[in-house]
C-alpha positions, 0 to 999 in steps of 0.5 A: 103415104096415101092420101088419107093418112097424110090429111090425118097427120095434118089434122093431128098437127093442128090438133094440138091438145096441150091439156088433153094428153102427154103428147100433146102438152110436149109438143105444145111446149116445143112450140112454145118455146119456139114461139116465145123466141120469135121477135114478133112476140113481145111483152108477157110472152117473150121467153115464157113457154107457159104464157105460150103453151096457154095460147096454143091451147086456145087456139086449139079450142077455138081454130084461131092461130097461135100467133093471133092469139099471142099478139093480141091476148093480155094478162091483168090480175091473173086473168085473159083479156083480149084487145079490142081489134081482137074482139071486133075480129071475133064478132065480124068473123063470128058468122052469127052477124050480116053487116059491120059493127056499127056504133051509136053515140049518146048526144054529148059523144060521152057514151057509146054502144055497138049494135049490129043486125044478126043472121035472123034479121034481129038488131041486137044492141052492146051494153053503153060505156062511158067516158065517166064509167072509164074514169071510174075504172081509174082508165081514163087519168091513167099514166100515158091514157089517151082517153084525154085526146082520142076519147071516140076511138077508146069508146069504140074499143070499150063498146066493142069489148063489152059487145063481144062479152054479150054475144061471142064469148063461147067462141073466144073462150074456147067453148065454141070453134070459130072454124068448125061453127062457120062451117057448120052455119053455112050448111058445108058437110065434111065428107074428108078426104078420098083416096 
């Protein structure tokens, strides 16, 4: 097999479509199956070959791994959330940012905001959230919250999440490739494979 053709059929693996085409959404049930199986996958996941086809979907769009993906994504009322560790991934490996994410407090450490410099030199700023803005989301005197003993690590997480909607939703959502903008941004040029 020549050199060209076997860096084909790896791309067409990684390339898994589940919604674009017959092939693919059989393979990505295969996959799914498998996946739901594994023991590192838990909660809505386990044993849910739909749940799962949906992840590798996602990460079809967005050149994030499945398993990433799986481990870190949550259904509430019918729709996808993401986990704030997720979320602060997406921005710092979003190369759209030149530093960390960095958290501002308001002075009575009740509300907090994340603010990072982007690669024009602009400090772009996340909506604040509030300790009163999760109580008013029914979080904070929820059954087994830890707002009430770990409000600052909640904060960062909410400002983090609220930062990401703001700024790198295409990429989480599928709109943008994480992987083929990073290439892009960085001026690679992709001149595949010579035999």
């Amino acid at each position: 097999m020549s050199l060209r053709k076997k860096a084909l059929e790896m791309q067409a693996m990684r390339e898994i479509a589940p919604f674009e085409s017959k092939d693919g959404f059989e393979v990505a049930q295969r996959m799914g199956k498998l996946l739901t199986m594994s023991n590192v996958i838990s909660g809505d996941w386990r044993n849910n070959i739909a749940n799962a086809v949906v992840a590798i979907d996602l990460s079809h769009k967005t050149g994030i791994p499945a398993m990433t993906i799986a481990n870190h994504i949550y259904v509430v009322h019918g729709k996808v959330g993401f986990s704030a560790e997720f979320y602060r991934a997406i921005i710092h490996g979003s190369g759209r940012f030149i530093d960390l994410i960095s958290y501002q407090f308001n002075s009575d450490e009740s509300a907090c905001r994340v603010y990072l410099t982007d690669n024009k030199g602009d400090v772009k700023y996340g909506s604040w959230y509030s300790i009163e803005m999760a109580k008013a989301e029914g979080l904070y005197d929820k059954k087994g919250s830890k707002w009430k003993i770990m409000p600052e690590v909640l904060l960062k997480a909410r400002a983090a999440t609220l930062f990401a909607k703001d700024y790198v939703s295409d990429i989480y959502l599928g709109l943008t490739n994480i992987a083929s903008s990073v290439v892009k941004d960085a001026g690679v040029i992709d001149v595949g494979v010579v035999e």
